[in-house]
C-alpha positions as CSV (number, residue, x, y, z in Angstrom):
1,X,-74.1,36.3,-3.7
2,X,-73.4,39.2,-6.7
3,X,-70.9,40.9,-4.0
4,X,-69.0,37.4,-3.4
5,X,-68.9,36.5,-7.2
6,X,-67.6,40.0,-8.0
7,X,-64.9,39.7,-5.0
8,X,-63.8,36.6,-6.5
9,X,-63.5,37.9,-10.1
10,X,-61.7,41.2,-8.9
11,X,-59.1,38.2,-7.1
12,X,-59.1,36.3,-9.9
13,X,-58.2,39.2,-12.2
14,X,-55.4,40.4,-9.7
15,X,-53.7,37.1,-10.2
16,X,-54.1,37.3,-13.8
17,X,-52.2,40.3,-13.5
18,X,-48.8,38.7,-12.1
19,X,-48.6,35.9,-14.7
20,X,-46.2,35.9,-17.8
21,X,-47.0,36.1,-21.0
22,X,-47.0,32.4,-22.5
23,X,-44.6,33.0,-24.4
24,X,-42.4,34.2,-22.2
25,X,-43.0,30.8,-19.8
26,X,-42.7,28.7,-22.7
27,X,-39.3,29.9,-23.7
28,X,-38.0,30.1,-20.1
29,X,-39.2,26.8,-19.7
30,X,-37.7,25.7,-22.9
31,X,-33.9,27.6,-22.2
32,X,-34.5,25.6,-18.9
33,X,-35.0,22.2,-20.1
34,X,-32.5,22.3,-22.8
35,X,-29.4,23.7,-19.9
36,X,-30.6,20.8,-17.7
37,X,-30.6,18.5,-20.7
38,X,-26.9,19.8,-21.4
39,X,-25.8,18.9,-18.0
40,X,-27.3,15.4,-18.3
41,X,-25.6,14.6,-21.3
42,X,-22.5,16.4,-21.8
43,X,-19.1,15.3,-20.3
44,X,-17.4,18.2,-19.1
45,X,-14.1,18.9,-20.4
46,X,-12.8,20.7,-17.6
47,X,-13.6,21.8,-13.9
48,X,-13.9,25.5,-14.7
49,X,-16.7,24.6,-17.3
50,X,-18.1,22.8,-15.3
51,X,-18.1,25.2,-12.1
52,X,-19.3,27.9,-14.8
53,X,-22.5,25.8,-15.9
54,X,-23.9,24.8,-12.5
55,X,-23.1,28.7,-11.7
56,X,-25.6,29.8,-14.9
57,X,-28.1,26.6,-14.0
58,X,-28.0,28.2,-10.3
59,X,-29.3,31.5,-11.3
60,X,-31.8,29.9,-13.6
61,X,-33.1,27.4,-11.0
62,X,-33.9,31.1,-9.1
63,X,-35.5,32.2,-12.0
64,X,-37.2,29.1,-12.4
65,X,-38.7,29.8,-8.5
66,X,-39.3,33.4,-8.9
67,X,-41.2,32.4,-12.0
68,X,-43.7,29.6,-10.2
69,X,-44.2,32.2,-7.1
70,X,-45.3,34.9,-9.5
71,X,-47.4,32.6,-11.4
72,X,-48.4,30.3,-8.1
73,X,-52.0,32.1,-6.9
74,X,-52.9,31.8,-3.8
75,X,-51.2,28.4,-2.9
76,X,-50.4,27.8,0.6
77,X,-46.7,26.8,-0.7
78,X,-46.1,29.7,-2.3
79,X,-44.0,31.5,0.0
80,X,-41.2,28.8,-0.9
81,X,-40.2,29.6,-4.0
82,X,-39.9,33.0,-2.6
83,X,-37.5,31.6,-0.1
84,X,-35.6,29.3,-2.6
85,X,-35.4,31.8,-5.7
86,X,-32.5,34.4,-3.8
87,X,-30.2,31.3,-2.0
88,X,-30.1,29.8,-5.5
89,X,-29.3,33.4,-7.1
90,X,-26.6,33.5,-4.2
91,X,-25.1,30.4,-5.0
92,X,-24.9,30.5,-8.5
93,X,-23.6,34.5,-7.9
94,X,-20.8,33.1,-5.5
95,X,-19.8,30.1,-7.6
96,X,-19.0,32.6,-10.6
97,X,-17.5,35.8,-8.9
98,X,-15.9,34.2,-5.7
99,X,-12.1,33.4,-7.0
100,X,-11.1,29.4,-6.4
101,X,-13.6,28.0,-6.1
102,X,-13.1,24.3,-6.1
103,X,-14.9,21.5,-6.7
104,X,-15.1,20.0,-3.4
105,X,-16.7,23.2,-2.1
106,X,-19.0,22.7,-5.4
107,X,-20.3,19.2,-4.3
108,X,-21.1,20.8,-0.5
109,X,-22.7,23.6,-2.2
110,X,-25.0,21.6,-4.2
111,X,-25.6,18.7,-2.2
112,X,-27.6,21.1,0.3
113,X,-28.4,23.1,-2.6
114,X,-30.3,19.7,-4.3
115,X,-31.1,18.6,-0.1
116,X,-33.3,22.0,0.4
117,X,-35.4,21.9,-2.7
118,X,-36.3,18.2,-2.8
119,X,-37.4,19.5,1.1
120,X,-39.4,22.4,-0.6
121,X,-41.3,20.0,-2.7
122,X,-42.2,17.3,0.4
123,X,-43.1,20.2,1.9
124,X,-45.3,21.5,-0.7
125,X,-46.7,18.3,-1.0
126,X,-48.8,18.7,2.6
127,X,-49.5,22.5,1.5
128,X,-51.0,22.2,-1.8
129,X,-53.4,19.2,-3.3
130,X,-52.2,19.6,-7.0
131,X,-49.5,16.9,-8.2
132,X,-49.0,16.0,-4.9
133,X,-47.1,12.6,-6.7
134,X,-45.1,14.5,-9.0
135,X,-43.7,16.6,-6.0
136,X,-43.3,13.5,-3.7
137,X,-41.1,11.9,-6.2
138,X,-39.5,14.9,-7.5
139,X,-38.5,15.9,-4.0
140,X,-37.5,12.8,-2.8
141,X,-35.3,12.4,-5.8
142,X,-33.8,16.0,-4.8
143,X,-32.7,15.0,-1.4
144,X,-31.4,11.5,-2.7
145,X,-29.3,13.2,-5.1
146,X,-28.2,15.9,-2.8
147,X,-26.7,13.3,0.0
148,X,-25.2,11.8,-2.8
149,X,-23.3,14.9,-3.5
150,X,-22.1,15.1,-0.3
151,X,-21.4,11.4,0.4
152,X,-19.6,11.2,-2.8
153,X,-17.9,14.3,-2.9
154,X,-15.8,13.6,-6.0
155,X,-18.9,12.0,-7.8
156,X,-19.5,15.7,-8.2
157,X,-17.0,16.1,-10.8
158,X,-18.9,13.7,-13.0
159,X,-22.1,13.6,-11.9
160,X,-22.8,16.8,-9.7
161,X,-24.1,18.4,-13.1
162,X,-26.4,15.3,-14.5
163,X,-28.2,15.8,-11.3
164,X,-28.6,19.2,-11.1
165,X,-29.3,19.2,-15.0
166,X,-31.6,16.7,-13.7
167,X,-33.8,19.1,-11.6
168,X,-33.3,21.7,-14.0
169,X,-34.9,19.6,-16.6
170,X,-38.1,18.6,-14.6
171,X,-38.3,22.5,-13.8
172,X,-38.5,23.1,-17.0
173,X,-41.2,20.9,-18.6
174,X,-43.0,22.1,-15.5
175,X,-43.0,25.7,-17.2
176,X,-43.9,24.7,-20.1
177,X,-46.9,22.3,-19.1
178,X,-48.0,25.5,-16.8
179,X,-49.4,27.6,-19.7
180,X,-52.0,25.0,-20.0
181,X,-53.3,26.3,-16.2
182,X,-54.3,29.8,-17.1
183,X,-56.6,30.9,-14.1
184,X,-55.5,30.8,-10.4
185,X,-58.8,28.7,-9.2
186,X,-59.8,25.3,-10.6
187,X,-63.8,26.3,-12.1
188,X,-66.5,24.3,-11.5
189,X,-67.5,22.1,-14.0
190,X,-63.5,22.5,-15.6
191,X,-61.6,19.3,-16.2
192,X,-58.3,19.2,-14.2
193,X,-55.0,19.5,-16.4
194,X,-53.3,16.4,-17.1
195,X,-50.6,15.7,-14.7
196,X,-49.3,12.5,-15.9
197,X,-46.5,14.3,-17.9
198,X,-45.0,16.1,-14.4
199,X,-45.7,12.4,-13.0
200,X,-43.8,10.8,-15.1
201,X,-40.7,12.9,-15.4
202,X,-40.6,13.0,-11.4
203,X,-40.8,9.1,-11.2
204,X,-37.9,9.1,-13.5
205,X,-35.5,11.1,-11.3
206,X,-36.5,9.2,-8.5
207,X,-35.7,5.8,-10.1
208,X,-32.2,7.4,-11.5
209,X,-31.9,9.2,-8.0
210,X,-32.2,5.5,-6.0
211,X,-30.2,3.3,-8.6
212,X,-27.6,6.2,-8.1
213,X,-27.5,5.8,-4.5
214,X,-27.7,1.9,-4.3
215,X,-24.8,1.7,-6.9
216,X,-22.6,4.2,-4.5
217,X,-23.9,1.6,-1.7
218,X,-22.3,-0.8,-3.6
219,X,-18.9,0.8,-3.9
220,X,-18.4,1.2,-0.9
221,X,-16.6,-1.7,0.6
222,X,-13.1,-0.6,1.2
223,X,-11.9,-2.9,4.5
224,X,-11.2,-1.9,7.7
225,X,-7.8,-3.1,9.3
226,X,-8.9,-5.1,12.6
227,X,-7.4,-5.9,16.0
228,X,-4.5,-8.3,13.9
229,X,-2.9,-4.9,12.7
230,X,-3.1,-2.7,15.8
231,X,0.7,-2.2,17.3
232,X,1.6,-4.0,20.6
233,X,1.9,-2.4,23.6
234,X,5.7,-3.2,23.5
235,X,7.7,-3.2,20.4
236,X,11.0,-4.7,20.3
237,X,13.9,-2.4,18.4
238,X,15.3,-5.2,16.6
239,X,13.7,-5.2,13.2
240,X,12.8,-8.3,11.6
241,X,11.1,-9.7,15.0
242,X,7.5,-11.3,14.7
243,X,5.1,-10.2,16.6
244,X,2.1,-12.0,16.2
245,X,0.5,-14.3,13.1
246,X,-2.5,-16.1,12.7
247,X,-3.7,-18.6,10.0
248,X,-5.2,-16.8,6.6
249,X,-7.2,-19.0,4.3
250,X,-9.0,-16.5,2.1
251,X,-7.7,-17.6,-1.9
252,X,-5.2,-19.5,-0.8
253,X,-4.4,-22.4,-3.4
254,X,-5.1,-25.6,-2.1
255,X,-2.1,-27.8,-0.8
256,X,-0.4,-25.0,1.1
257,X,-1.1,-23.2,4.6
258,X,-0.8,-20.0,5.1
259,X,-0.8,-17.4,8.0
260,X,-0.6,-13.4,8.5
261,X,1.9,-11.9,9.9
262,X,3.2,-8.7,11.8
263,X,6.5,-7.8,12.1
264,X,8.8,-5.2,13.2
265,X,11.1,-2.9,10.1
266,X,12.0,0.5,9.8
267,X,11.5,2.7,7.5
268,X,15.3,4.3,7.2
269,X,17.6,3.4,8.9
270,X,16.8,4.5,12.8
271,X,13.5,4.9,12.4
272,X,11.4,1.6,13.8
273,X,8.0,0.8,12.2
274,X,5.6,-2.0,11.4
275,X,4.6,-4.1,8.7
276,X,2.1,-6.9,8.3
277,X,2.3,-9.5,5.6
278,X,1.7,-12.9,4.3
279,X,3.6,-16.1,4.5
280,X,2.0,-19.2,2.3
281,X,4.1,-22.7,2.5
282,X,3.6,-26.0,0.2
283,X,1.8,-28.5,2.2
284,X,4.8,-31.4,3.4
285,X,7.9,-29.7,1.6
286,X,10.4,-29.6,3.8
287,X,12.9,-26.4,3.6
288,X,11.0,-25.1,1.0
289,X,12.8,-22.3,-0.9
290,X,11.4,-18.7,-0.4
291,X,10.1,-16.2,-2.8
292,X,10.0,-13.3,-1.4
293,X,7.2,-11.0,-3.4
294,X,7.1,-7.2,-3.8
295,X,3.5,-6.5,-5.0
296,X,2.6,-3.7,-7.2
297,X,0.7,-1.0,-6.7
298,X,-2.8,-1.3,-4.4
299,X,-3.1,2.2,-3.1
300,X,-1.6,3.7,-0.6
301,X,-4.3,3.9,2.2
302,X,-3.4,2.2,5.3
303,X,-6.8,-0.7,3.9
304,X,-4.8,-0.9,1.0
305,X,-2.5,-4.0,2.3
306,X,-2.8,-7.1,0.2
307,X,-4.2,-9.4,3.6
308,X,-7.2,-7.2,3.9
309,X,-8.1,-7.4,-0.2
310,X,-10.2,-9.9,-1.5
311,X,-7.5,-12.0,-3.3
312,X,-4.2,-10.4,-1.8
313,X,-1.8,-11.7,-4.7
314,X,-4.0,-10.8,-7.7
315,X,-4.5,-7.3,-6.1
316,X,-0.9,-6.9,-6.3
317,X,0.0,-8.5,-9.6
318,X,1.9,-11.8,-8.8
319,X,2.3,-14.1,-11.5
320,X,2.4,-17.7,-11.2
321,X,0.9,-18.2,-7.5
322,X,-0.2,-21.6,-7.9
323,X,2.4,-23.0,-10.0
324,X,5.2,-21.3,-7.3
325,X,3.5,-23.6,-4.6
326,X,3.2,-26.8,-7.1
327,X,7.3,-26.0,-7.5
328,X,7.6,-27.2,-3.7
329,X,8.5,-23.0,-3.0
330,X,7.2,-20.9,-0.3
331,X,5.9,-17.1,-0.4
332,X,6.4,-14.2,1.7
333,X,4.4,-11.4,1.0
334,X,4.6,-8.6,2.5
335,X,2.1,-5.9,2.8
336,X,4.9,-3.0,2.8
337,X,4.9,-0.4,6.0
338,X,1.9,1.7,6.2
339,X,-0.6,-0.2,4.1
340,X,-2.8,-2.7,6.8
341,X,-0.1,-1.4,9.9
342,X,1.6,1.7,11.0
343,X,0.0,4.6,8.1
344,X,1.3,6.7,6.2
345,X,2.7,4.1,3.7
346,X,6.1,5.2,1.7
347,X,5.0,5.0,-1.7
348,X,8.1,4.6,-3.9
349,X,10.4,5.2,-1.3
350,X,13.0,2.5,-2.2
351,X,15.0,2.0,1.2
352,X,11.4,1.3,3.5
353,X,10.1,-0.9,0.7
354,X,13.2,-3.2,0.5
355,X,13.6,-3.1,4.6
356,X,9.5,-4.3,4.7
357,X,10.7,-7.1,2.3
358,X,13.9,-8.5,3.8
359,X,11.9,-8.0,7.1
360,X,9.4,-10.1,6.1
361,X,11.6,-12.7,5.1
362,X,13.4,-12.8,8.5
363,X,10.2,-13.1,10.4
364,X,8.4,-15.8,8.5
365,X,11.6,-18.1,10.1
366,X,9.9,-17.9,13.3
367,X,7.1,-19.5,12.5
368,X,7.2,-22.8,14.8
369,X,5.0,-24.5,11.9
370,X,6.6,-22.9,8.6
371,X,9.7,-25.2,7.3
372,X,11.5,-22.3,5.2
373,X,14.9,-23.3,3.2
374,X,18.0,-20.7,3.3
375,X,17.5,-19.5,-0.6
376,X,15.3,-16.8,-1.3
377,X,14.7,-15.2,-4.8
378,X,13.4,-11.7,-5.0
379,X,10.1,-10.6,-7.4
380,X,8.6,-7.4,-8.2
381,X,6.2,-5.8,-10.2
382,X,5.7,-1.8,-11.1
383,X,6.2,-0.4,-7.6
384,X,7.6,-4.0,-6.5
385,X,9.6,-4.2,-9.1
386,X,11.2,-1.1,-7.6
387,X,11.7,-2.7,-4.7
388,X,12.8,-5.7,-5.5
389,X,16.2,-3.7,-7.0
390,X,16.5,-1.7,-3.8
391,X,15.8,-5.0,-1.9
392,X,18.6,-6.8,-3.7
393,X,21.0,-3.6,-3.2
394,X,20.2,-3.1,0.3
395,X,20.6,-6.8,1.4
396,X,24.3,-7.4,1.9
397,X,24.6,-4.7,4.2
398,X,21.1,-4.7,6.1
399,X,20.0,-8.4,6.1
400,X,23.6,-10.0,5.4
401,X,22.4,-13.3,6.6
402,X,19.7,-13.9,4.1
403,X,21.0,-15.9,0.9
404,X,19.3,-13.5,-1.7
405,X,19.7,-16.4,-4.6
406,X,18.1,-13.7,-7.3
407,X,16.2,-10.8,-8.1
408,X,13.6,-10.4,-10.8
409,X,12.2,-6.9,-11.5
410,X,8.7,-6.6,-14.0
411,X,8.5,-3.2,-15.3
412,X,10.0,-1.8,-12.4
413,X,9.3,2.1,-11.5
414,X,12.9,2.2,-11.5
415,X,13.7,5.7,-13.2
416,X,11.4,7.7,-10.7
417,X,12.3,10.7,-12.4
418,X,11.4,10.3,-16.0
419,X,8.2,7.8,-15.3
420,X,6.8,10.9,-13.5
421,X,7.6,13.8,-16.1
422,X,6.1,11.3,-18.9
423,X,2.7,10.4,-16.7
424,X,2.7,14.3,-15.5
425,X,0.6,15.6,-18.4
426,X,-1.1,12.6,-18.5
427,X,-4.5,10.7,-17.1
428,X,-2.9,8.6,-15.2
429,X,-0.5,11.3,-13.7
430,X,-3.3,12.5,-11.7
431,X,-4.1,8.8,-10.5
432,X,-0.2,8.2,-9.6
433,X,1.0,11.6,-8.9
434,X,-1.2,12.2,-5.6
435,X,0.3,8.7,-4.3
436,X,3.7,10.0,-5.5
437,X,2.9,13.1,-3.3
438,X,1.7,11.8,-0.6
439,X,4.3,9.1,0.0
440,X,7.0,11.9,-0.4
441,X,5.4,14.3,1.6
442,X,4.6,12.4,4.6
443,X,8.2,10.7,4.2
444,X,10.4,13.7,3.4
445,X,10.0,17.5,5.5
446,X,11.3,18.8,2.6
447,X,8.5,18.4,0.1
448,X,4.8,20.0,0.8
449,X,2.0,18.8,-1.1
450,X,0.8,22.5,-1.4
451,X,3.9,23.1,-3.1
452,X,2.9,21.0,-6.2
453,X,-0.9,20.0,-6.3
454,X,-3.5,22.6,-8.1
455,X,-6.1,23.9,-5.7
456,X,-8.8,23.1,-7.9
457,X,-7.1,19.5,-7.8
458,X,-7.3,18.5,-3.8
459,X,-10.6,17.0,-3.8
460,X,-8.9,14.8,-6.7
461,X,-6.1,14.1,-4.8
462,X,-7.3,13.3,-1.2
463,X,-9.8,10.8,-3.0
464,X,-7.8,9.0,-4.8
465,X,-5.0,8.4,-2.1
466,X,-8.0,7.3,0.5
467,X,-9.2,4.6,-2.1
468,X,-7.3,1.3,-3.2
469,X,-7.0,0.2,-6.9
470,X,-9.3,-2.9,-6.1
471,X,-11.9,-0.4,-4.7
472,X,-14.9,-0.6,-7.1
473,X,-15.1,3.2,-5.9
474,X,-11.6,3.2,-8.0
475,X,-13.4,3.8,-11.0
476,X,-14.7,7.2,-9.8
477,X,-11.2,8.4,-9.3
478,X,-9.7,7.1,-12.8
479,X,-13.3,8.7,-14.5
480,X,-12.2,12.0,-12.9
481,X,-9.4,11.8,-14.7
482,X,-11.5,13.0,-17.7
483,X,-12.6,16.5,-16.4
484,X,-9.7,17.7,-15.3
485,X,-8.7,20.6,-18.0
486,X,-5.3,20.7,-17.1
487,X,-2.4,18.7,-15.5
488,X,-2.9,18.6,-11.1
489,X,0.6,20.4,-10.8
490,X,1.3,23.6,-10.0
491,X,5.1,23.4,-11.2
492,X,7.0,20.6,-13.1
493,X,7.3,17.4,-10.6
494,X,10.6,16.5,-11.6
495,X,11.9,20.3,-10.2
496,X,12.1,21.5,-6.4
497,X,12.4,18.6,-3.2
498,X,10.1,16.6,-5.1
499,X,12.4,16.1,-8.1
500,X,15.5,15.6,-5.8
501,X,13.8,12.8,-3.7
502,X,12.6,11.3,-6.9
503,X,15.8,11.0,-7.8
504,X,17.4,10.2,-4.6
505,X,14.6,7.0,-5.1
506,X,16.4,5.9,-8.2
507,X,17.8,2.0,-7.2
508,X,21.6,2.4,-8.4
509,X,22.9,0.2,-5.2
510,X,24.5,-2.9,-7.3
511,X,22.9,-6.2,-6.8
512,X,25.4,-9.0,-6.1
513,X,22.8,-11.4,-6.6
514,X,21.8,-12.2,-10.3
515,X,18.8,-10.2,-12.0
516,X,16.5,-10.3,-14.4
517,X,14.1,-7.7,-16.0
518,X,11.5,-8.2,-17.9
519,X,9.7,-4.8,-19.9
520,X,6.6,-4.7,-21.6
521,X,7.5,-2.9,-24.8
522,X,3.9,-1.6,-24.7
523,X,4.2,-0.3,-21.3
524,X,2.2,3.3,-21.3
525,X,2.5,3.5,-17.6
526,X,6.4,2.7,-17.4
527,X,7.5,3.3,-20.5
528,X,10.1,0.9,-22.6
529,X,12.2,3.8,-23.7
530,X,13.0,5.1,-19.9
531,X,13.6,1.7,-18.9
532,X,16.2,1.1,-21.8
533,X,17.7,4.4,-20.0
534,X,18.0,2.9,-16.7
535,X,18.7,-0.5,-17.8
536,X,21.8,1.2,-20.0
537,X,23.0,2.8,-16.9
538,X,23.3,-0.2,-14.8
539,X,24.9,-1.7,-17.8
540,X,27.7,1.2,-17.8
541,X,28.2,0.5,-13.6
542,X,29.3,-2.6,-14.4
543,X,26.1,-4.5,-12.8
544,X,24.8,-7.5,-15.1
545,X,21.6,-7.7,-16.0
546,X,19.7,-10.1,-18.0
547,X,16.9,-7.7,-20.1
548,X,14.3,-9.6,-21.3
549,X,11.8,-7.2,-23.6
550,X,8.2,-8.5,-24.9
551,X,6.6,-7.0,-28.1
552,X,3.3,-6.6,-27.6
553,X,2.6,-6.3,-23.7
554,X,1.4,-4.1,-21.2
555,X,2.4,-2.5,-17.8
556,X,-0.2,-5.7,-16.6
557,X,-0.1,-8.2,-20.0
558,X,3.9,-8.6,-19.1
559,X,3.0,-10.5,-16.2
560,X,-0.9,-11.7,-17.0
561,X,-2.5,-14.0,-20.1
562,X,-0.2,-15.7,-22.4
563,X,3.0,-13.7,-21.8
564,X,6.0,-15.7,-22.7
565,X,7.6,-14.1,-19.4
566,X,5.6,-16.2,-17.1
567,X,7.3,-19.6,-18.0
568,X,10.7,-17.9,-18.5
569,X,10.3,-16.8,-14.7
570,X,9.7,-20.1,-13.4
571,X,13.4,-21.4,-15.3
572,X,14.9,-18.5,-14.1
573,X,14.0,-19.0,-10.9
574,X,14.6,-22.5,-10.7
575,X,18.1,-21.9,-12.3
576,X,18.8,-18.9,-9.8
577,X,18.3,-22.2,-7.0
578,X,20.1,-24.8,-8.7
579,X,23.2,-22.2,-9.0
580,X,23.2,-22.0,-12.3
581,X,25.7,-19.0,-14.0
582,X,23.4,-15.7,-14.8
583,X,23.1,-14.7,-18.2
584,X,24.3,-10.8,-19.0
585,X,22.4,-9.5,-22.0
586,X,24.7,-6.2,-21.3
């Protein structure tokens, strides 16, 4: 009995041996706590800093395991801080000495990273009986957070180091709380430490750890095109040919009928594609008149298209829906090439938006039930706007059968090349740009997204071209604006292919058919001053233009609220169909 007590004091005092000073736990733990509080509540201001941080909370998460092994006893789970304490020293060592690394490699990283020690602690909670709670939550917080990192990849930029700091923060209260647990072996007769502290904090991460993953749940409902959009097996070469329409119902106004449509375009000249779209008629007008609408930006993912978004005119910005429809005037809407049908979608490129208009306009006339008049009035806004002017340019000579009545441009991305050099620097450069980018580098050989994007920038850029602007998940790419220490270029935009095709995208083809457009002098998106440029040099071609400019409205408040514009466009257009003579504020 003497021999077995002495055995178990010489153990005892052997373990005593390999624990830290308390001191030296207390300020580890406290250094730990504090960097994982950092990370929870500190917005980074740039993606170096924050690759830098979650490279120093790396190498302290090691020291953080190597710590609890040395001071663990004889636990069964011992050996896996062992195990855990050099991969995190390796990751953090890799994140800080390995040149380029990005952040997309960061969320991979650290979503296994977050996955393997929420598995330590599950695992740890069938090898050792002490806070076996605290360890189920803690890990199963760990691993939720972890496949969030790599579901979410560009959640990382914001988020990656809230949930590390997360871990790091729970690690370190556990530190601190150890001193209270001086000897290896719970004595007889000795109350058990309080665990309710550890408990706590674990059942904390958890509950952050789930509301995290049901809210990314939540944001993820970008549609799928179905069966409607999927090409034919035989596509005629004539463009402007329907191929098959259905009836469409979702937010249509009451009173009218309306059906999706696909249809056969090109994108240049020569080169055949397909578009999809939406034709909406009033309800026992006969030869109703037709406006033909060029929605604004949604995205440029092929689920982008208006027909597959909940409400496909608000998505895209058009004004006065209901009250075109109450006028006795149709709508045909298209969805532009690549967005619902036929990927990659032109962003900006003038020529395949207009041709995806005019296209539209000519198929809607074969539908047997549709009773469509021979005037049709162009409207745009933002990137429709731009089309609308290349759509009233290109009409004479590519759709000379159509009686284009009018065009009407809403802050129009008409001047291509000074809208991007003034959004370049900018946050919303880096939510435009990549669609820029990606447009142009799908549409032209000349211009290679590697050419212009920042490396550290691709995970930006490939998630903000996948998502649409209705996306909920939209708000992740506009918040990631915010980290980003420096512009997503690598050269100046408005040089190299880029700049040329930008400019080449300028609509300068004159518009035979009367035009107004209408500026929000407001407008930080397309800005007032390099409209006046391009409005000045239509002016000096000799094109008339009717410039309307509104004081106190937006890229969106021009064509939303009370803006005076909206009752101005319905005279307009009704003047543009009675024949009335334009007016030329030139």
């Amino acid at each position: 009995m003497s021999a077995a007590r002495e055995s178990h004091s010489d153990a005892a005092r052997s373990h005593r041996t390999l624990r830290l000073p308390v001191w030296v736990t207390v300020a580890l733990g406290m250094v730990i706590a504090v960097t994982g509080l950092l990370l929870i509540t500190r917005p980074f201001a740039s993606v170096g800093l924050l690759v830098l941080t979650l490279s120093v909370g790396s190498m302290l998460a090691a020291v953080v395991e190597l710590v609890t092994w040395i001071t663990a006893g004889r636990h069964a789970g011992r050996w896996l801080h062992l195990l855990l304490a050099p991969l995190l020293l390796a990751l953090g060592v890799v994140m800080l000495t390995v040149p380029g690394v990005t952040v997309g490699l960061v969320a991979i990283l650290f979503g296994w990273a977050l996955i393997a020690l929420g598995v330590a602690d599950l695992l740890r909670v069938l090898l050792e009986r002490e806070g076996r709670a605290a360890r189920l939550m803690g890990g199963l917080a760990a691993v939720v957070f972890g496949v969030v990192a790599l579901t979410w990849p560009d959640v990382t930029v914001l988020a990656i180091g809230a949930l590390f700091g997360v871990w790091l923060l729970v690690s370190g209260i556990r530190l601190v709380l150890a001193v209270s647990r001086r000897e290896p072996f719970q004595q007889e007769g000795r109350p058990r430490p309080r665990s309710w502290p550890r408990t706590v904090v674990s059942a904390s991460a958890l509950v952050v750890a789930v509301a995290l993953a049901l809210l990314g749940a939540r944001l993820m409902g970008t549609p799928i095109p179905d069966a409607f959009y999927a090409p034919p097996a035989e596509i005629p070469d004539q463009p402007g040919v329907l191929l098959r329409a259905e009836p469409f119902t979702r937010a249509i106004p009451e009173g009218s009928t309306a059906w999706r449509i696909l249809y056969t375009t090109t994108r240049d000249e020569g080169v055949p594609a397909i578009s999809s779209g939406l034709v909406v008629v009033p309800n026992g007008v006969e030869d109703a008149p037709t406006i033909a609408w060029a929605h604004g930006t949604t995205g440029a993912a092929e689920s982008c298209a208006p027909t597959l978004l909940p409400d496909p005119f608000v998505s895209g910005a058009m004004p006065n829906t209901e009250e075109v429809l109450l006028n006795g005037w149709a709508i045909v809407a298209t969805d532009y090439v690549g967005l619902g049908a036929d990927p990659p979608h032109p962003y900006l490129v003038g020529q395949a938006a207009a041709r995806s208009v005019l296209d539209a306009v000519r198929a809607s006339r074969q539908l047997a039930d549709a009773s469509l008049g021979d005037k049709v009035v162009v409207w745009g806004h933002s990137q429709g706007g731009a089309a609308a002017l290349w759509t009233g340019g290109l009409a004479p000579s590519y759709a000379p059968e159509l009686d284009i009545a009018g065009v009407a441009a809403m802050a129009p991305a008409a001047n291509l090349p000074a809208m991007i050099e003034q959004l370049a620097d900018g946050p919303a450069g880096t939510i435009v740009g990549p669609l820029v980018l990606a447009g142009y580098a799908a549409h032209y050989a000349d211009v290679h997204v590697e050419d212009y994007l920042l490396p550290a920038a691709t995970l930006t850029f490939q998630e903000t071209v996948a998502r649409c602007w209705s996306d909920s998940a939209f708000i992740v790419s506009v918040l990631g604006t915010t980290v980003m220490d420096r512009p997503i270029w690598t050269q100046d935009p408005s040089d190299g292919p880029l700049g040329a095709r930008l400019e080449h995208n300028v609509p300068r083809l004159p518009i035979e058919a009367p035009l107004l457009l209408a500026q929000g002098l407001t407008d930080t998106l397309v800005s007032a001053t390099a409209q006046q440029r391009y409005v000045e040099e239509l002016c000096a071609s000799g094109q008339q233009v009717d410039f309307r400019g509104f004081e106190g409205k937006d890229h969106m408040g021009v064509v939303t609220g009370d803006s005076p514009l909206l009752g101005q466009l319905m005279e307009w257009t009704q003047d543009r169909l009675d024949g009335a003579p334009p007016i030329d504020t030139c």
